[in-house]
BAPA-814175 format. One line per 8 residues: number of its first residue (from 1); their letters; for each residue x, y, z of C-alpha. Coordinates in steps of 0.1 Angstrom, whole numbers, plus 5000, padded with zeros to 4 digits. Each point is the difference from the previous one (the first is absolute). Layout:
BAPA-814175
NUM	A	X Y Z; ...
***
This chain:
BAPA-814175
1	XXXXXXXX	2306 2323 5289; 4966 4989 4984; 4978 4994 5038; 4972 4977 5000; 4969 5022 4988; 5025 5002 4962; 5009 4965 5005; 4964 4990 5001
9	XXXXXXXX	4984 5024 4970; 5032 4981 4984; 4986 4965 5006; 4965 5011 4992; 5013 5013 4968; 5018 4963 4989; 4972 4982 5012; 4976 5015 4973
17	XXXXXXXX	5020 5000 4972; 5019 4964 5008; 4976 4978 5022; 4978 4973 4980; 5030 5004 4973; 5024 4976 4982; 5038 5010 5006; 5009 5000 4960
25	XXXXXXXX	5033 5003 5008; 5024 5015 5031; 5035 5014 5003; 5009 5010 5028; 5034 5014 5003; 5016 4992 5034; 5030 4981 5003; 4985 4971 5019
33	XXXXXXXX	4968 4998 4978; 5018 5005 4967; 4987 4963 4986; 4968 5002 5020; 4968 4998 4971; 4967 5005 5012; 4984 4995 4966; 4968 4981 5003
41	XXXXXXXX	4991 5007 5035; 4965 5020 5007; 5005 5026 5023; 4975 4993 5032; 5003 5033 5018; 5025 5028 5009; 4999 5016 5034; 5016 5018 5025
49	XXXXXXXX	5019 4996 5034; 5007 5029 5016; 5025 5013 4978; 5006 4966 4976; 4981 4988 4972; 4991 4967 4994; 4995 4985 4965; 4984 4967 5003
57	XXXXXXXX	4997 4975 4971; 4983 4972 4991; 5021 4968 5001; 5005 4978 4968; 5004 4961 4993; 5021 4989 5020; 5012 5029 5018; 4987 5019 5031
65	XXXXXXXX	4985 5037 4999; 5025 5030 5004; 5002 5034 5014; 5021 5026 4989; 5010 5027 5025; 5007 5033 4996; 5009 5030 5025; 5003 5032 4986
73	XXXXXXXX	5027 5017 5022; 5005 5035 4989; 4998 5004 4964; 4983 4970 4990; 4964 4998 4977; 4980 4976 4983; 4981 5012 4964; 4977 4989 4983
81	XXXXXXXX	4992 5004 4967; 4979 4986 4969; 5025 4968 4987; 5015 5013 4963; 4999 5036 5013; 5032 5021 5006; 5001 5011 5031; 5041 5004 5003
89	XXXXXXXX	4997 5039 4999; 4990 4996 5039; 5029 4977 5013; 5039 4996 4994; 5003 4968 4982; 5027 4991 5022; 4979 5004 5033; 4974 4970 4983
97	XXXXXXXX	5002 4971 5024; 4973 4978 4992; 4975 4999 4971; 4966 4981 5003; 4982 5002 4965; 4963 4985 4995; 4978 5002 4972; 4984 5033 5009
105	XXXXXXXX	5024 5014 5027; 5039 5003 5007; 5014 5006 5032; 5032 5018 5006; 5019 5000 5034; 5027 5024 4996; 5027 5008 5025; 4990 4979 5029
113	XXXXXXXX	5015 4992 5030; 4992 4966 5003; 4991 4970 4975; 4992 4964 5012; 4980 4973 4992; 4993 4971 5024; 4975 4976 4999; 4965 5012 5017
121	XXXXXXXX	4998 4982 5023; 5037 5018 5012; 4986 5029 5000; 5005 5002 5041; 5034 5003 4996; 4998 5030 4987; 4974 5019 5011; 4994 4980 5039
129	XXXXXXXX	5017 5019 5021; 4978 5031 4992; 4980 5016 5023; 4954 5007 4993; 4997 5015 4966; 4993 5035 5002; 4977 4989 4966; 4997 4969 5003
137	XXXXXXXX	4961 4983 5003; 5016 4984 5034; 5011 5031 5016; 4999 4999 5038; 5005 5032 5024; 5001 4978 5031; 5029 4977 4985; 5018 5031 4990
145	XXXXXXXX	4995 5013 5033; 5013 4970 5016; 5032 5003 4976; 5008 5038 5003; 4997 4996 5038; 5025 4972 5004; 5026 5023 5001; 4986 5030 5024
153	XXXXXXXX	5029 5019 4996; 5007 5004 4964; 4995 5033 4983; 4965 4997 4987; 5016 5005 4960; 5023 4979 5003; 4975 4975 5010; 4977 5009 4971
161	XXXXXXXX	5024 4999 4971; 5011 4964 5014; 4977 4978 4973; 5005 4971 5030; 4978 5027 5021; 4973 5008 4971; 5000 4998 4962; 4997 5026 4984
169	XXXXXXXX	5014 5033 5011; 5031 5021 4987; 5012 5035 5012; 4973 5017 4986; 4972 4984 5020; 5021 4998 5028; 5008 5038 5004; 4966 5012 4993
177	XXXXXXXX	4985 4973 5022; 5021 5012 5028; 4991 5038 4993; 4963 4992 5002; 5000 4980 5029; 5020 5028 5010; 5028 4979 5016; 5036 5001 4991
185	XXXXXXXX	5016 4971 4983; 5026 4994 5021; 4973 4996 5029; 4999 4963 5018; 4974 4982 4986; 4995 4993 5035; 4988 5035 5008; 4972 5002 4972
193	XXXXXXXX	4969 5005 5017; 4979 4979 4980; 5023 4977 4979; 4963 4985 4978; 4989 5036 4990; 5037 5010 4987; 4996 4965 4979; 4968 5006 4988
201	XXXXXXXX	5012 5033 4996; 5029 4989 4975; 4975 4975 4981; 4972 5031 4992; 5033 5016 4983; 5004 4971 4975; 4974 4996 4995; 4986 5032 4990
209	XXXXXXXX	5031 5001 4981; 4997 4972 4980; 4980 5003 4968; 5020 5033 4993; 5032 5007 4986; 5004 5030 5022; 5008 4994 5044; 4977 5023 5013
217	XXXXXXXX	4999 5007 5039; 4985 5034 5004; 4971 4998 4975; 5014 5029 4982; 5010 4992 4965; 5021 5032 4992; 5037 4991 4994; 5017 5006 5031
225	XXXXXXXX	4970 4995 5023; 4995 4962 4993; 5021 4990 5036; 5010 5011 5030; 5036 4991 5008; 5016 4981 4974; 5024 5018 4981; 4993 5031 5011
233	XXXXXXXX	5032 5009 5020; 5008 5034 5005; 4962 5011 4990; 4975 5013 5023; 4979 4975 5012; 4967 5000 4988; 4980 5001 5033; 5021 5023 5022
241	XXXXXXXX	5028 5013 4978; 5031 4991 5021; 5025 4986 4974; 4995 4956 4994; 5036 4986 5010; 5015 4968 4986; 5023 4976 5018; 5008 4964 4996
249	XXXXXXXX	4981 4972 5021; 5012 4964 5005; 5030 4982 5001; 5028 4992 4977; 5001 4994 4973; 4960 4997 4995; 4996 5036 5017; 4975 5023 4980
257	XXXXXXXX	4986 5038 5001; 4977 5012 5025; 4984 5032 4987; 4979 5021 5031; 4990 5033 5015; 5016 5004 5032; 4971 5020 5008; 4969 4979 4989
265	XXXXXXXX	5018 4965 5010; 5010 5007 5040; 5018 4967 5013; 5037 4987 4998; 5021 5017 4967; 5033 4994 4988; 5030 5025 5011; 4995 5026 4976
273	XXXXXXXX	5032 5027 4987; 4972 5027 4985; 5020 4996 4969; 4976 5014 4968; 4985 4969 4981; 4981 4999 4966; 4971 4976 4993; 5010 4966 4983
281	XXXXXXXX	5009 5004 4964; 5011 5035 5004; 5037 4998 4997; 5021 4969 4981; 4993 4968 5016; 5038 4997 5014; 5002 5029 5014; 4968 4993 5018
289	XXXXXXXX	5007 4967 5008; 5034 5010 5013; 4981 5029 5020; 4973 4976 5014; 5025 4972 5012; 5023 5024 5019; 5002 4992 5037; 4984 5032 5012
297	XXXXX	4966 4982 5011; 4997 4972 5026; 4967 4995 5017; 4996 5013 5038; 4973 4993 5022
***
């Protein structure tokens, strides 16, 4: 899934080509939006929350401005390309959910996960209940501090992939987060040392991240060098060699994978069989899934 530094390059990239811009005219192709027309509103601004975008627009005679909301999930995108252009040799025609055409620019969101639009001043219904924006100009470190510690014992990524927590990070940040701090995942967040340094920690990552396409975390740009831990089970780890193990972290049915080197990462770890893995992507994504989910790792203390 798309984690906040993508989500925010994605925002950045709408803003310039929609904001200051009349909609022309709008389909957006979601069963509860089918008759919704956004023809004749200017767009004001499109940004990011953590891992939603917003799309604010102008409000017309009579009627009050609008925001459409996207989330990307896993396979979702947004393009953007020069209105009259082809740009269909990209994108499935049947993955197009919404279509925002201006004089100069088109956007195309294609297979997203979510599509609403709610009036602006709504938009707290949607995105409240999320946690300091990794990204965000009103990022805090001591108000995410005050909401990862709340629950002291919680495995430190479960905490961080909970948006309620902080917005912003996914599995990938959260693994290599945890293998620089070195610190397991499935430590108490209780037991960090210094729970403001691992924050600030986790924003320099975005944030050095976020003007490129590719995640960087070692400062090495070689394929196969650009991280640490994630999706590198069953290859040496990059700092001392011992093989990067991968186990699930969280609870049902919102439980993730926690990649880590048992040697590099000292702390709590998940019961482990010592079965062979292969990184993610590596075999069919049934099989792995099917391998991952098995019951073979619960976390010990």
């Amino acid at each position: 899934m798309p984690e906040g530094d993508v989500v925010w390059r994605t925002a950045r990239r709408l803003h310039a080509a929609l904001a200051g811009r009349e909609v022309l005219s709008s389909d957006l192709r979601w069963p509860s939006l089918a008759t919704a027309d956004l023809s004749g509103r200017d767009v004001l601004e499109v940004v990011s929350a953590g891992k939603h975008l917003l799309t604010r627009l102008a409000g017309t005679a009579g009627e009050a401005p609008l925001t459409l909301h996207s989330h990307l999930r896993m396979e979702g995108s947004w393009y953007v390309e020069r209105t009259g252009s082809d740009g269909n040799g990209r994108r499935s025609a049947s993955g197009v959910r919404a279509v925002l055409v201006t004089a100069a620019w088109t956007a195309v969101g294609h297979r997203l996960g979510v599509l609403e639009l709610v009036p602006t001043a709504a938009e707290g219904d949607l995105v409240g209940h999320l946690g300091p924006d990794l990204l965000g100009p009103g990022w805090d470190t001591a108000e995410a501090r005050r909401r990862l510690l709340a629950a002291p014992g919680r495995a430190l990524g479960e905490a961080l992939l909970d948006q309620r927590v902080l917005a912003g990070v996914g599995t990938f940040y959260m693994a290599e987060a945890c293998f620089l701090a070195g610190v397991s995942p499935w430590t108490p967040v209780g037991d960090l040392p210094d729970p403001a340094a691992f924050l600030r920690l986790v924003h320099r990552l975005l944030d050095a991240n976020k003007d490129r396409v590719q995640q960087v975390t070692t400062g090495d740009l070689r394929r196969g060098r650009q991280n640490y831990a994630h999706a590198r089970s069953g290859l040496p780890c990059l700092r001392c060699g011992t093989t990067v193990r991968v186990a699930l972290i969280g609870r049902a049915p919102q439980e993730r994978t926690a990649f880590y080197c048992p040697r590099c990462q000292p702390g709590p770890a998940p019961t482990d069989d010592g079965r062979a893995q292969q990184p993610l992507g590596a075999q069919p994504r049934r099989r792995a899934h099917a391998s991952a989910a098995r019951p073979a790792y619960r976390a010990r203390r």
